[in-house]
MIMIDO-49986 format. One line per field, with one value per atom (N, C-alpha, C): residue in one letter; residue number from 1; z, y, x negated; atom name. Coordinates in nm, 4 decimals. Last residue first. Example, Ala and Ser with C-alpha at 12.3 -4.5 7.8 and 13.67 -1.06 7.14 Angstrom:
! residues 2
aa	[S  S  S  A  A  A]
i	[2  2  2  1  1  1]
c3	[0.7080  0.7140  0.7870  0.7800  0.7800  0.7800]
c2	[-0.2250  -0.1060  0.0030  -0.5690  -0.4500  -0.3300]
c1	[-1.2850  -1.3670  -1.2900  -1.3190  -1.2300  -1.3200]
at	[N  CA  C  N  CA  C]
***
This chain:
! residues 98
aa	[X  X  X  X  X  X  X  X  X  X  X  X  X  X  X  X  X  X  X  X  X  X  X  X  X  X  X  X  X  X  X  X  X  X  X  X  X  X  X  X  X  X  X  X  X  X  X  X  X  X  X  X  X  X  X  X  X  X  X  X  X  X  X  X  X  X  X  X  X  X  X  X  X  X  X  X  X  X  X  X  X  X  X  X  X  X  X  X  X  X  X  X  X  X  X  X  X  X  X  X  X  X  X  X  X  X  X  X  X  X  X  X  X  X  X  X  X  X  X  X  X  X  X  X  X  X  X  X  X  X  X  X  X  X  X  X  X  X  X  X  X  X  X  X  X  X  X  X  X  X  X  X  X  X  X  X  X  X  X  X  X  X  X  X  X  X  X  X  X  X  X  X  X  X  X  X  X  X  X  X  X  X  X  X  X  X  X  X  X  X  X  X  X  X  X  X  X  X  X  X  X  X  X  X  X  X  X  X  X  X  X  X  X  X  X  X  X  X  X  X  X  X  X  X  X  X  X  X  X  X  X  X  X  X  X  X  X  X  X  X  X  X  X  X  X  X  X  X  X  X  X  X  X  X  X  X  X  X  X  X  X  X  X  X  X  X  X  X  X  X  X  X  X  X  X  X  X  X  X  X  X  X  X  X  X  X  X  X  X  X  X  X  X  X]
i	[98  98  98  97  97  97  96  96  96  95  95  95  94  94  94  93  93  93  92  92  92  91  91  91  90  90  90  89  89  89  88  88  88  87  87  87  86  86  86  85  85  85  84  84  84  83  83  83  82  82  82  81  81  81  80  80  80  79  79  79  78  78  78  77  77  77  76  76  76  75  75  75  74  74  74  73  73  73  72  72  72  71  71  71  70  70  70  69  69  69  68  68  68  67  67  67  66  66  66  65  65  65  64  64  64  63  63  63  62  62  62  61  61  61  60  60  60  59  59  59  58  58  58  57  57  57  56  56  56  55  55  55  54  54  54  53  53  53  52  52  52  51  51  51  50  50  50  49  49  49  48  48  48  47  47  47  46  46  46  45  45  45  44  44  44  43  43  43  42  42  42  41  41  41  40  40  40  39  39  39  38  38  38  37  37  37  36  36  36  35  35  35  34  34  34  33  33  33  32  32  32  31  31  31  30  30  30  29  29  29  28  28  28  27  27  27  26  26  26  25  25  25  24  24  24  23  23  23  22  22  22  21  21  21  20  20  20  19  19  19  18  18  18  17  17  17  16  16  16  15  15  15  14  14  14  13  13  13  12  12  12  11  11  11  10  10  10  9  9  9  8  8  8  7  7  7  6  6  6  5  5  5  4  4  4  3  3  3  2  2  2  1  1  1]
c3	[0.2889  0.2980  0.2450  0.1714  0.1924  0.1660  0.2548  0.2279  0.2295  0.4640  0.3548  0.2265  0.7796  0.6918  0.5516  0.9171  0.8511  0.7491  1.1944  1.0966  1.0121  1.5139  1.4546  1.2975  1.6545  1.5684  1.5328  1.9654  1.8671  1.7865  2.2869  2.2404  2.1061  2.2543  2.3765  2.3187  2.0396  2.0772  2.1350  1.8767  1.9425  1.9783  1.6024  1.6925  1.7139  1.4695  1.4870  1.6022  1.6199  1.5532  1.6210  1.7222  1.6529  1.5863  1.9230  1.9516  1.8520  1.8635  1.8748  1.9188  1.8776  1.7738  1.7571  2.1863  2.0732  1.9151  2.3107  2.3424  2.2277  2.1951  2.1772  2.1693  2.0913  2.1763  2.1617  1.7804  1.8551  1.9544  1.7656  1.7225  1.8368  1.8008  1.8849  1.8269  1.5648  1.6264  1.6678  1.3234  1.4069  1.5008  1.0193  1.1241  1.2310  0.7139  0.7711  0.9099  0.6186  0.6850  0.7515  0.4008  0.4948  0.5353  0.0639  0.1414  0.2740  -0.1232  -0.0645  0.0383  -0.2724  -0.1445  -0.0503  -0.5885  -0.4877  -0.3692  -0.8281  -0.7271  -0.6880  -1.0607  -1.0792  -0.9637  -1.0939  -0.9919  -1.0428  -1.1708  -1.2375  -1.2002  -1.2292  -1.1063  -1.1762  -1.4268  -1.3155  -1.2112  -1.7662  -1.6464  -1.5486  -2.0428  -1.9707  -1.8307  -2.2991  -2.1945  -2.1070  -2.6251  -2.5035  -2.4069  -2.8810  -2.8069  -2.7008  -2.9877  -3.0140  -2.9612  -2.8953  -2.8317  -2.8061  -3.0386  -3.0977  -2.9094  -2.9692  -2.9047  -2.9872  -2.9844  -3.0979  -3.0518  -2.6887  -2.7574  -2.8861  -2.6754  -2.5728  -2.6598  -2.8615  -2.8823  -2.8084  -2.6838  -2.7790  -2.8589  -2.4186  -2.4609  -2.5755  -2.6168  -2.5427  -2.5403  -2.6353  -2.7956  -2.7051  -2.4213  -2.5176  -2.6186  -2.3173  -2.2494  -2.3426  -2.4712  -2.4913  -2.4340  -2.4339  -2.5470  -2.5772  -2.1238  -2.1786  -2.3312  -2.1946  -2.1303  -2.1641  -2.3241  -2.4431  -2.3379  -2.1765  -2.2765  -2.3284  -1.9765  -1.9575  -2.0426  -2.0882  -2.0022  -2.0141  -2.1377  -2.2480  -2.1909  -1.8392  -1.9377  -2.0916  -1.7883  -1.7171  -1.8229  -1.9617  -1.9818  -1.9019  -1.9021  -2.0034  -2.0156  -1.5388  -1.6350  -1.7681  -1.3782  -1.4808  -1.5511  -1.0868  -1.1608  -1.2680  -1.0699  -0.9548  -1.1045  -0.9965  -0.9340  -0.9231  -1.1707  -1.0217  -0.9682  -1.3592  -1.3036  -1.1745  -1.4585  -1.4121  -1.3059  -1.6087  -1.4389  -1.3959  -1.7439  -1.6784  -1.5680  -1.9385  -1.8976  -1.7646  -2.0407  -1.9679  -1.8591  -2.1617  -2.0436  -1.9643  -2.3585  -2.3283  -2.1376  -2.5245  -2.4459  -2.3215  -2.6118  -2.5429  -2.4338  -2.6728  -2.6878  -2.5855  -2.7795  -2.6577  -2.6980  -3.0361  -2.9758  -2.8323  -3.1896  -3.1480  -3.0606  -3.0174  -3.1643  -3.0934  -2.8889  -2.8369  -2.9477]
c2	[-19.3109  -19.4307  -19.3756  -19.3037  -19.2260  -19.3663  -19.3990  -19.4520  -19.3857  -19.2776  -19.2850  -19.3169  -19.1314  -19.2185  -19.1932  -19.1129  -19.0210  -19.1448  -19.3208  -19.2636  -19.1788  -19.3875  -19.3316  -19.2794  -19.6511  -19.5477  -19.4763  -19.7783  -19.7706  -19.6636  -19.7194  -19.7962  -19.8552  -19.5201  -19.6428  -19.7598  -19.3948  -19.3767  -19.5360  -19.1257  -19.2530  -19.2619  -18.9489  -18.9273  -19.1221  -18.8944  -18.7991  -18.8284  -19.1183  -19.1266  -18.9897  -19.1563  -19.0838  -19.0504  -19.3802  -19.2633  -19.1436  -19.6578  -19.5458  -19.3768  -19.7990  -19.8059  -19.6584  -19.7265  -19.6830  -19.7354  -19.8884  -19.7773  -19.6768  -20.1727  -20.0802  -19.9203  -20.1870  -20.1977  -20.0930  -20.3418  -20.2043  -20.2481  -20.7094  -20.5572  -20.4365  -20.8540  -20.7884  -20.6959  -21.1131  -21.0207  -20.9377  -21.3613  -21.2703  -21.2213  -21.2929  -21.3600  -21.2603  -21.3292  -21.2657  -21.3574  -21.2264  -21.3143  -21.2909  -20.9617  -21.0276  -21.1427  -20.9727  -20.9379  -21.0402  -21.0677  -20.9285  -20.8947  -21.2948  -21.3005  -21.1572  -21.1697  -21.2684  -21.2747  -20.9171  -20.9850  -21.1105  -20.7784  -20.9205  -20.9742  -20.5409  -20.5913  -20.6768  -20.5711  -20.4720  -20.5013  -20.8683  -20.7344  -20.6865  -21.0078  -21.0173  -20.9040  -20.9544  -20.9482  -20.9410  -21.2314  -21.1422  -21.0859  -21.2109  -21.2578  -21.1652  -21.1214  -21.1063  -21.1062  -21.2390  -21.2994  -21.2371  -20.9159  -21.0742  -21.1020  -20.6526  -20.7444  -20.8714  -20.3146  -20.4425  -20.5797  -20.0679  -20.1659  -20.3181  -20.0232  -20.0003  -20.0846  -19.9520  -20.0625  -20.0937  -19.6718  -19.8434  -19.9589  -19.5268  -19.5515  -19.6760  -19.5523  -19.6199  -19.6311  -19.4135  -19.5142  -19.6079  -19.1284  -19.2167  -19.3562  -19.0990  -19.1004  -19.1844  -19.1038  -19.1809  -19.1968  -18.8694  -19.0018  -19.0929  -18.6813  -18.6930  -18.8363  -18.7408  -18.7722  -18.7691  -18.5922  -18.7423  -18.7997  -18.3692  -18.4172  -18.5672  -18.2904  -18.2302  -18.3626  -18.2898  -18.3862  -18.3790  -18.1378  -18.2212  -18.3693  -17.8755  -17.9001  -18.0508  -17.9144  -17.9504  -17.9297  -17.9020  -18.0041  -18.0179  -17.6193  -17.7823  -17.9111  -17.4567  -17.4659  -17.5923  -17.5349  -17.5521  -17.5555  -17.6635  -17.6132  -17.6044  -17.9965  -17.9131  -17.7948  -18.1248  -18.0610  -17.9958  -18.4848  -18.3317  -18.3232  -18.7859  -18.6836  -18.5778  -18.9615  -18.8914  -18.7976  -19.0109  -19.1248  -19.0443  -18.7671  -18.8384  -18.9523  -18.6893  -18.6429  -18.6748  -18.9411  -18.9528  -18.8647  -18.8010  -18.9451  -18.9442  -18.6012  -18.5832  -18.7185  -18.6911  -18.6370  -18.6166  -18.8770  -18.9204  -18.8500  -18.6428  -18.7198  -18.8320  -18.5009  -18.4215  -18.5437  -18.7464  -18.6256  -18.6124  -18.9070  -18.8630  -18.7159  -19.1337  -19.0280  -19.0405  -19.4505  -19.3376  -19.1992  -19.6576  -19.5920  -19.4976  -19.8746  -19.8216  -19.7522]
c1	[-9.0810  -8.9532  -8.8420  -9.4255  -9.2977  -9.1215  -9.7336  -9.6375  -9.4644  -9.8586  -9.8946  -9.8060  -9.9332  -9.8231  -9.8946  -10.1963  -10.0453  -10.0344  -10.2946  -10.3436  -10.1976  -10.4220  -10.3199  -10.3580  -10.6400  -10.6019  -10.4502  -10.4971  -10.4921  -10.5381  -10.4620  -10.5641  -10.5934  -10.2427  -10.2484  -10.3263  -10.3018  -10.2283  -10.2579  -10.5882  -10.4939  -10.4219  -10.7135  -10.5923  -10.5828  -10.9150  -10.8794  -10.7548  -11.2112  -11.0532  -11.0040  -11.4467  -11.4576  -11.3273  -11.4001  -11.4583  -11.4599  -11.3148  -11.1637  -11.2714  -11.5140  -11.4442  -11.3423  -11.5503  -11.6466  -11.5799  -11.3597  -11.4054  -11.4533  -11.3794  -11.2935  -11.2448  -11.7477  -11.6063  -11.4933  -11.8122  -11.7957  -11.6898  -12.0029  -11.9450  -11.9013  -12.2791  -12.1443  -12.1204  -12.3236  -12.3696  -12.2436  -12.4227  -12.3271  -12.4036  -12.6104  -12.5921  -12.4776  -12.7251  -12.5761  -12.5626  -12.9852  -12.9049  -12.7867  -13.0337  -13.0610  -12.9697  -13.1527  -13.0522  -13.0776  -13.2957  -13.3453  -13.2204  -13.3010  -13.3710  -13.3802  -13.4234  -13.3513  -13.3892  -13.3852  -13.4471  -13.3308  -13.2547  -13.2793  -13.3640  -13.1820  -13.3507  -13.3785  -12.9241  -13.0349  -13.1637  -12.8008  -12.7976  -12.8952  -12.7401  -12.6252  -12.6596  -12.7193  -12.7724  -12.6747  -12.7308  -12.6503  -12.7087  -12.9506  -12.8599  -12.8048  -12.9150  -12.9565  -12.8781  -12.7659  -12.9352  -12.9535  -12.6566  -12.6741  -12.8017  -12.6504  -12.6611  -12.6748  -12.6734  -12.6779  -12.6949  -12.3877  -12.5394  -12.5177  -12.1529  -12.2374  -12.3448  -12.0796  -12.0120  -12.0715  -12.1986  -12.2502  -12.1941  -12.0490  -12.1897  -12.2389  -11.7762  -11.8219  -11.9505  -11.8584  -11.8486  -11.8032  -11.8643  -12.0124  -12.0128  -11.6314  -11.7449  -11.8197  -11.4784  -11.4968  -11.5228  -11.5988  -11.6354  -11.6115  -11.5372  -11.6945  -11.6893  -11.2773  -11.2499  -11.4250  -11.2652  -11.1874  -11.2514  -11.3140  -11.4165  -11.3806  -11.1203  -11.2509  -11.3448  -10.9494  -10.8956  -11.0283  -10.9804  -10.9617  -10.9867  -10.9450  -11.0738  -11.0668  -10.7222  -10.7052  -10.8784  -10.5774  -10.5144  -10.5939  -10.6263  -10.7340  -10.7208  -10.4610  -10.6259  -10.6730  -10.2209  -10.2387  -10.4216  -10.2813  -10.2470  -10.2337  -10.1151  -10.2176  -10.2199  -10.0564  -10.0306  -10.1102  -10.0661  -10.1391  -10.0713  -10.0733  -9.9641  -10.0148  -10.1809  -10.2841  -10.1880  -10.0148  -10.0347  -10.1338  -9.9353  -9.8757  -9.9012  -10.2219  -10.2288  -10.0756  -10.2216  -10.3198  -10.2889  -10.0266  -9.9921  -10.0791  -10.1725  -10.0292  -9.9809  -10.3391  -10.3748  -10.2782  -10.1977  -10.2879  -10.3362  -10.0766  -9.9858  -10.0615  -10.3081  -10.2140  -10.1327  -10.5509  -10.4475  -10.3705  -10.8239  -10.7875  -10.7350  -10.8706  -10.9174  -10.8155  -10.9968  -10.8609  -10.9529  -11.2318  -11.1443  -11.0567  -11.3648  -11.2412  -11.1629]
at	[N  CA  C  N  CA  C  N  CA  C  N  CA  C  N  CA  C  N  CA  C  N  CA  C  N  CA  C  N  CA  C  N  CA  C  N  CA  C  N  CA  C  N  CA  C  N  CA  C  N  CA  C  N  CA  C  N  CA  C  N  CA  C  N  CA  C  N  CA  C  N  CA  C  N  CA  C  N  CA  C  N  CA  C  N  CA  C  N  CA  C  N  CA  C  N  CA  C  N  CA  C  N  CA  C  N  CA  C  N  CA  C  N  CA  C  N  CA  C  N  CA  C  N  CA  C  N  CA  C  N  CA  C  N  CA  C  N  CA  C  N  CA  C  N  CA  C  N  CA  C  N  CA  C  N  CA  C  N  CA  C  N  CA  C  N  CA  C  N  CA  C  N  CA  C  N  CA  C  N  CA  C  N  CA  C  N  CA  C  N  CA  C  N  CA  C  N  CA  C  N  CA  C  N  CA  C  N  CA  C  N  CA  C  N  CA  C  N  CA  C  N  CA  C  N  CA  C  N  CA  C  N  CA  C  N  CA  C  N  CA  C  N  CA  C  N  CA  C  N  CA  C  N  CA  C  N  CA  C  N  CA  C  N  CA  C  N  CA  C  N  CA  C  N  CA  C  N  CA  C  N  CA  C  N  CA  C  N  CA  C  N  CA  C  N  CA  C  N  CA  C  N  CA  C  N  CA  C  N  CA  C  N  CA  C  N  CA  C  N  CA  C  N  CA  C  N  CA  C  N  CA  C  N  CA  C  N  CA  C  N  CA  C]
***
């Protein structure tokens, strides 16, 4: 990866998460940003020529069950735990500003 992790770097980042920073989180921030990317570049250092690639860590097979159908939740019980319905629907807050 190379380069480091600055000022404009964290600025950019709590732009993009919309929260506000102080001068002290903002630079909490950058010290933690910039260990992540020492680390991951030590991974990137890994010698790897010749070793194959893994597709799951177990490397099992067979450990997952049969995906067979079966009755899902009635309506009733789908909508049992929802902070709020409305004539047999979830209601959820807007998310989306118009």
């Amino acid at each position: 990866m190379g380069g480091s992790v600055d000022r404009v770097d964290v600025e950019h980042l709590a732009w993009l998460s919309r929260i506000e920073l102080s001068e002290e989180e903002r630079e909490r921030l950058r010290a933690r940003l910039e260990k992540a990317r020492r680390i991951v570049d030590r991974i990137l250092e890994a010698p790897v020529e010749g070793v194959e690639p893994l597709f799951h860590a177990a490397e099992a097979e067979g450990r997952l069950r049969e995906d067979e159908p079966r009755a899902g939740l009635s309506r009733e019980e789908a909508l049992l735990n929802a902070a709020k319905t409305e004539e047999g629907y979830i209601v959820a807050p807007r998310t989306v500003e118009e």
